[in-house]
VOBA-743282 format. One record per atom (N, C-alpha, C): residue in three letters; y, z, x. Coordinates in steps of 0.05 Angstrom, whole numbers, padded with zeros to 5 digits. Example, Ala and Ser with C-alpha at 12.3 -4.5 7.8 and 13.67 -1.06 7.14 Angstrom:
  residuo       v       w       u
      ALA  -00114   00156   00264
      ALA  -00090   00156   00246
      ALA  -00066   00156   00264
      SER  -00045   00142   00257
      SER  -00021   00143   00273
      SER   00001   00157   00258
This chain:
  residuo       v       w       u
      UNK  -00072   00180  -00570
      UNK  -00052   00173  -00591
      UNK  -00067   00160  -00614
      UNK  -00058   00165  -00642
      UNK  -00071   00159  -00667
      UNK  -00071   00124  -00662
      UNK  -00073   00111  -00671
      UNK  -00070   00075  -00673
      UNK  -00059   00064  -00653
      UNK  -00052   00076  -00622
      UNK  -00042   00061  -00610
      UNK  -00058   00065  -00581
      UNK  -00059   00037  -00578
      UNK  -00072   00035  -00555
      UNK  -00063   00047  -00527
      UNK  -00081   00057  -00503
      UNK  -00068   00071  -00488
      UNK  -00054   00053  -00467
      UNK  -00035   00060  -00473
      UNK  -00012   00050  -00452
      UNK  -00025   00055  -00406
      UNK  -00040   00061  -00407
      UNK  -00049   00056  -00379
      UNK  -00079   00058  -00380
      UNK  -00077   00041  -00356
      UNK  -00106   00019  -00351
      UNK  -00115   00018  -00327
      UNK  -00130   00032  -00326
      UNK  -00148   00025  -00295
      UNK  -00152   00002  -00287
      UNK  -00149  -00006  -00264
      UNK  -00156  -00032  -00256
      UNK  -00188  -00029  -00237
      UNK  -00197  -00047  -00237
      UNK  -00220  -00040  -00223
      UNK  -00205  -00054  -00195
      UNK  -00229  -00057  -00175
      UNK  -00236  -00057  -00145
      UNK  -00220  -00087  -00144
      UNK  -00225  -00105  -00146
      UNK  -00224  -00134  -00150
      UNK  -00191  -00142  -00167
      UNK  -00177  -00136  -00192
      UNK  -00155  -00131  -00191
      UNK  -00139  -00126  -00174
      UNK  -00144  -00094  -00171
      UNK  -00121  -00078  -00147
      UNK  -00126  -00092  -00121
      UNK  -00144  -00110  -00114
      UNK  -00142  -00128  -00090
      UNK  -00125  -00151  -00096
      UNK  -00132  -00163  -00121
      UNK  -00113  -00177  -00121
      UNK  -00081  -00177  -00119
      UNK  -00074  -00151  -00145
      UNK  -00051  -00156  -00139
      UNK  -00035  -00132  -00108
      UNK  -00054  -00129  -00087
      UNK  -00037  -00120  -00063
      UNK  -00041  -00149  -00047
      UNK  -00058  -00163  -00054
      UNK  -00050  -00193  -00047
      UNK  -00033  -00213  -00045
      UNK  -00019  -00210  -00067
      UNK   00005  -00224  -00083
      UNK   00033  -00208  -00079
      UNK   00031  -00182  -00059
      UNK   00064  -00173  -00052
      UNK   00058  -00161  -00017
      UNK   00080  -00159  -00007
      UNK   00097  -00169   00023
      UNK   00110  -00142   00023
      UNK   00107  -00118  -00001
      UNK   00122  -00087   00010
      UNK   00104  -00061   00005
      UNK   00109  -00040   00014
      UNK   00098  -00024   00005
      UNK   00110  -00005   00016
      UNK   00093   00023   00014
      UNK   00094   00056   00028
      UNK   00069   00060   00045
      UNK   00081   00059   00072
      UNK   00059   00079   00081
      UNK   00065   00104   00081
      UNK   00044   00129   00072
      UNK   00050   00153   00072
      UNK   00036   00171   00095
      UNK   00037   00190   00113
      UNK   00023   00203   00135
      UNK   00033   00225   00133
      UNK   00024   00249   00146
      UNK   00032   00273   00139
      UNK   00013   00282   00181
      UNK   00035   00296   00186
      UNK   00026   00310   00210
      UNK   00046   00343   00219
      UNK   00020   00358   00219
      UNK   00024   00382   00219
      UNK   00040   00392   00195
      UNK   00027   00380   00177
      UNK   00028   00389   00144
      UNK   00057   00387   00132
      UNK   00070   00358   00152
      UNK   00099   00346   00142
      UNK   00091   00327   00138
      UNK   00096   00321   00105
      UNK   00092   00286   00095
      UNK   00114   00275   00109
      UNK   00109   00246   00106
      UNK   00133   00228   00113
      UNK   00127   00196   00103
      UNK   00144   00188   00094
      UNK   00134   00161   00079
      UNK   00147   00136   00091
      UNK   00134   00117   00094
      UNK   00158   00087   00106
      UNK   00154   00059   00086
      UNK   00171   00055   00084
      UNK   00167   00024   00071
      UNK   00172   00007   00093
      UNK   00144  -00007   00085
      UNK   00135  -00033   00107
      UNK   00131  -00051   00094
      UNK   00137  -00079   00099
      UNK   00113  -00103   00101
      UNK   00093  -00105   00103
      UNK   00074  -00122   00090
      UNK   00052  -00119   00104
      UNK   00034  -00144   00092
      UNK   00021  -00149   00097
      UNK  -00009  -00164   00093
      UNK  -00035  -00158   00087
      UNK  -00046  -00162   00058
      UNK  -00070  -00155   00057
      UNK  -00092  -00172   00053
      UNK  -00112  -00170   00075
      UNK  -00140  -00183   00069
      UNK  -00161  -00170   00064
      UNK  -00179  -00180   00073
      UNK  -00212  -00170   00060
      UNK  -00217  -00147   00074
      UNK  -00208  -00139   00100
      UNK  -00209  -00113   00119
      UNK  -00189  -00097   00104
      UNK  -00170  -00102   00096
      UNK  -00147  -00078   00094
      UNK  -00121  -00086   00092
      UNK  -00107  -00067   00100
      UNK  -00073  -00072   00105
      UNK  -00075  -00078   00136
      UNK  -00051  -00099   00136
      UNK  -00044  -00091   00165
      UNK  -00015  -00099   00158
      UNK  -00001  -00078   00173
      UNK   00028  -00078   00188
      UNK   00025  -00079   00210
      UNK   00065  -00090   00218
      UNK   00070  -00088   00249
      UNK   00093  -00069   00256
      UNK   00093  -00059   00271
      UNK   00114  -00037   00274
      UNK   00119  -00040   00312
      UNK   00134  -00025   00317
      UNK   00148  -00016   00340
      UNK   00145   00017   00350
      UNK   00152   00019   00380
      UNK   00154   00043   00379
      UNK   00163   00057   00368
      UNK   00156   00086   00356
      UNK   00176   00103   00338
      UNK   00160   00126   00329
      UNK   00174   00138   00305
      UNK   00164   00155   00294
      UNK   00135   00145   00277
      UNK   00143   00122   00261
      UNK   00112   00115   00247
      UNK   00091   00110   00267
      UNK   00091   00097   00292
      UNK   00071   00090   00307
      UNK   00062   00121   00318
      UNK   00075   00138   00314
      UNK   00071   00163   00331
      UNK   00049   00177   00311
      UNK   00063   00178   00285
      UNK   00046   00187   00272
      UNK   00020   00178   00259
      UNK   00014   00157   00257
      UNK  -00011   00144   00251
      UNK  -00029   00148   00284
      UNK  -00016   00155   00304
      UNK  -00038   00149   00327
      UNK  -00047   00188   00331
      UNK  -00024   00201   00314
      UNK  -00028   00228   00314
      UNK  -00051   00237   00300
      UNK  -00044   00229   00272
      UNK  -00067   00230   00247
      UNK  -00067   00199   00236
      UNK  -00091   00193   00234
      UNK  -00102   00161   00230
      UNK  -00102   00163   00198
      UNK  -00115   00190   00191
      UNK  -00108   00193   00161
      UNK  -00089   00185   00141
      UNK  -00084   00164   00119
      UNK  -00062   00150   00121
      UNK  -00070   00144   00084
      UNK  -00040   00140   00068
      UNK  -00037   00127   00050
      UNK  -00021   00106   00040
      UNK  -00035   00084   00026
      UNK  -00005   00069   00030
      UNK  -00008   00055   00001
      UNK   00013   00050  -00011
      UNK   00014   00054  -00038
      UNK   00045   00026  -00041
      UNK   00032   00004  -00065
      UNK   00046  -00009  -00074
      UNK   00050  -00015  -00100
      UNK   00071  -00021  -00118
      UNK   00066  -00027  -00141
      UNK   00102  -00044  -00148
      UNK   00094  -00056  -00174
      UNK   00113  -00073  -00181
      UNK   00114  -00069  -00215
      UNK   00140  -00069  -00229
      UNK   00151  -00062  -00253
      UNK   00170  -00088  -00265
      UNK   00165  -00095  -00298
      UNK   00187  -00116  -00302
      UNK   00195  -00101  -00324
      UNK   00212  -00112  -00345
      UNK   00219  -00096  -00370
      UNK   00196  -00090  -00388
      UNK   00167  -00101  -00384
      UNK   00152  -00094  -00412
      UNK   00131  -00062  -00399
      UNK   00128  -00071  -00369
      UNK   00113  -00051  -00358
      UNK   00109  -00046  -00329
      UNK   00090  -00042  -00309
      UNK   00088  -00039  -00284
      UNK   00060  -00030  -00277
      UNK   00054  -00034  -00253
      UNK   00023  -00026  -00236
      UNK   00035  -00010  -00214
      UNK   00017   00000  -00207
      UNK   00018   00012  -00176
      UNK  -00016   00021  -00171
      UNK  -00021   00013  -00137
      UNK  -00044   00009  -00130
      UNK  -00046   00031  -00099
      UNK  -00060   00043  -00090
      UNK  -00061   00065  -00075
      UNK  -00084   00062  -00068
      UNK  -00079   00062  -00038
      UNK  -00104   00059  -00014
      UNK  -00100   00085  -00008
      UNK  -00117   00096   00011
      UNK  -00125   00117   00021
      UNK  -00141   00099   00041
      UNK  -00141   00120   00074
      UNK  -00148   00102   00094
      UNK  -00143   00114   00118
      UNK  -00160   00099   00141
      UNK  -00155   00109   00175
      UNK  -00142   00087   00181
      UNK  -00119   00090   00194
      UNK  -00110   00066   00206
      UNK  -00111   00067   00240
      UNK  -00106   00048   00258
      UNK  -00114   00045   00279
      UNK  -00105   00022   00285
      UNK  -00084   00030   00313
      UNK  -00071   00008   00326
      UNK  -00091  -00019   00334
      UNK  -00090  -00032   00336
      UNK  -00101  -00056   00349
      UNK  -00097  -00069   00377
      UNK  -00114  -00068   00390
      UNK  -00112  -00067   00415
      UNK  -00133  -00090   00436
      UNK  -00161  -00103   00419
      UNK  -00165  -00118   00429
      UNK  -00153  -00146   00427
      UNK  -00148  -00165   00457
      UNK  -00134  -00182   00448
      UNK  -00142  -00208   00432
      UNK  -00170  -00205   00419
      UNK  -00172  -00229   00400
      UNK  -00161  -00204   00373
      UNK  -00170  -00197   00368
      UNK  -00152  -00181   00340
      UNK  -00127  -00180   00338
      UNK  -00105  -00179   00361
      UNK  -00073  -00189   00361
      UNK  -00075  -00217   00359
      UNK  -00097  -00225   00374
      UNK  -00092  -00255   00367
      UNK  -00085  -00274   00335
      UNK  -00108  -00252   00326
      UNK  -00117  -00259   00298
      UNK  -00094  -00252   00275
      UNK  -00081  -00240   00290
      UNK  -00062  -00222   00262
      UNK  -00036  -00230   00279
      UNK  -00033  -00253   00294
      UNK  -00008  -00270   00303
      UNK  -00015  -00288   00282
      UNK  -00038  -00299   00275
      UNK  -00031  -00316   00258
      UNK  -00034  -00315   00231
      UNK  -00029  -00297   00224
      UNK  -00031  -00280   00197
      UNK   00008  -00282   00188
      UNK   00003  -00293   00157
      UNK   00040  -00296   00153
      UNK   00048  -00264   00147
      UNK   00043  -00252   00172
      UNK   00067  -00232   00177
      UNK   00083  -00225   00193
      UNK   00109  -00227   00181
      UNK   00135  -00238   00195
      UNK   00158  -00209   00194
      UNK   00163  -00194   00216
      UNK   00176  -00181   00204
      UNK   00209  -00184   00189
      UNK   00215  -00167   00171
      UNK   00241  -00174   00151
      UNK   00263  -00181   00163
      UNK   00262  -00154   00185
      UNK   00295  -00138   00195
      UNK   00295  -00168   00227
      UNK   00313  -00160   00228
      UNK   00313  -00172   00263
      UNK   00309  -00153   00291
      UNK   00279  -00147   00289
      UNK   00273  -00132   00299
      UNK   00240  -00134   00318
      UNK   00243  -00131   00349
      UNK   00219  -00139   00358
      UNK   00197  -00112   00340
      UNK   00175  -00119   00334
      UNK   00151  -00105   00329
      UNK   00125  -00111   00329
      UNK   00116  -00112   00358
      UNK   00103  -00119   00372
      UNK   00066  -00104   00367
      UNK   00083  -00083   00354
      UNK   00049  -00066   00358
      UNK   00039  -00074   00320
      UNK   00000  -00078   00314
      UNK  -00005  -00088   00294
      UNK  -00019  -00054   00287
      UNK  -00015  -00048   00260
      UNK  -00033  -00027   00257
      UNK  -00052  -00029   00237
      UNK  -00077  -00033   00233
      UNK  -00088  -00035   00205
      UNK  -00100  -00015   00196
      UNK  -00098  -00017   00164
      UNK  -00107   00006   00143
      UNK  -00137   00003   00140
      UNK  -00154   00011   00143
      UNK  -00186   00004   00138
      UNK  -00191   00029   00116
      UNK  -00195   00016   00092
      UNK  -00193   00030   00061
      UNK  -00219   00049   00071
      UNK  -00215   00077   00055
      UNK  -00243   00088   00045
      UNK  -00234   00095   00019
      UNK  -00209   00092   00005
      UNK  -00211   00092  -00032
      UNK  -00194   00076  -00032
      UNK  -00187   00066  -00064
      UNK  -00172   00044  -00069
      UNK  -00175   00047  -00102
      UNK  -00148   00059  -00110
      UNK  -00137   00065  -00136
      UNK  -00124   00050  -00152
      UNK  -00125   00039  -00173
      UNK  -00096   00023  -00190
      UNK  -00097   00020  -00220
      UNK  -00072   00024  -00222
      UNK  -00065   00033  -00254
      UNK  -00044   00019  -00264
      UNK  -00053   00001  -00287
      UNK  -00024  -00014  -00298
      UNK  -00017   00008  -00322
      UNK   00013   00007  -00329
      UNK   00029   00015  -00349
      UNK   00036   00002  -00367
      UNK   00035   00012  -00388
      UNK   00053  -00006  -00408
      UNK   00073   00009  -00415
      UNK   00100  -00004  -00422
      UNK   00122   00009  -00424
      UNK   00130   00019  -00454
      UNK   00144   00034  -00464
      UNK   00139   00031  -00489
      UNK   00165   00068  -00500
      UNK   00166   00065  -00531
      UNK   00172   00093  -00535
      UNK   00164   00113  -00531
      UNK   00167   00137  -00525
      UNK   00150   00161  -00528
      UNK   00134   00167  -00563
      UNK   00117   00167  -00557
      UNK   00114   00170  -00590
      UNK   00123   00197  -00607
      UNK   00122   00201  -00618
      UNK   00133   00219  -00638
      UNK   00102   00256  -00640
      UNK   00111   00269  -00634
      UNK   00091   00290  -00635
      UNK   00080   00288  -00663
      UNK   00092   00279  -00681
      UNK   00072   00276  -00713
      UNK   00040   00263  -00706
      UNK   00050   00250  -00681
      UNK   00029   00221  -00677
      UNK   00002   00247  -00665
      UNK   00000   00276  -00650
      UNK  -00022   00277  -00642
      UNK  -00031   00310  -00659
């Protein structure tokens, strides 16, 4: 665009950590036998990854199906918005100092609901892009 600055912005490595630091929702996305399927979870992020907690079901089925996994968060106010996108193997957790460790981690689930099993995301990419909100500009402009 002629004089105007571009309205989206890469975030580097260190940003998009931060801000999946600073929010409690997201999407996990999985796909098995070439059917996406998406869930909004809770979750917790530290220096390893994501971790959620879930229950038996369809999401636990499918992450232990294909470990291959995306999970994708972002947040919007009136001037603009981010969204930040892992890519990742996830993998139930099963030794009992690692449940130990992620009992004491503030993740609480929302609903009233036991969810006993922990799953974590262990990144191999990590994407993020802020927006700025704004008019469409005018085609004169390119």
């Amino acid at each position: 665009m002629v004089g105007e600055a571009n309205p989206i912005t890469v975030l580097d490595r260190d940003e998009s950590w931060m801000l999946l630091r600073g929010e409690r929702f997201g999407r996990l996305a999985v796909s098995v036998a070439n059917e996406p399927n998406i869930f909004p979870v809770n979750f917790f992020a530290d220096d390893d990854g994501i971790l959620i907690r879930t229950s038996q079901g369809t999401k636990l089925l499918e992450v232990t199906i294909n470990s291959k996994v995306a999970f994708e968060v972002d947040h919007h106010n009136e001037h603009g918005a981010w969204s930040v996108v892992l890519q990742g193997e996830a993998h139930v957790l099963e030794r009992q100092e690692e449940i130990a460790a992620a009992d004491e981690l503030p993740l609480r689930t929302w609903i009233p609901t036991l969810k006993l099993v922990y799953v974590r995301i262990t990144p191999t990419s990590l994407s993020g892009r802020r927006f700025r909100f704004g008019p469409e500009p005018s085609l004169d402009l390119y």
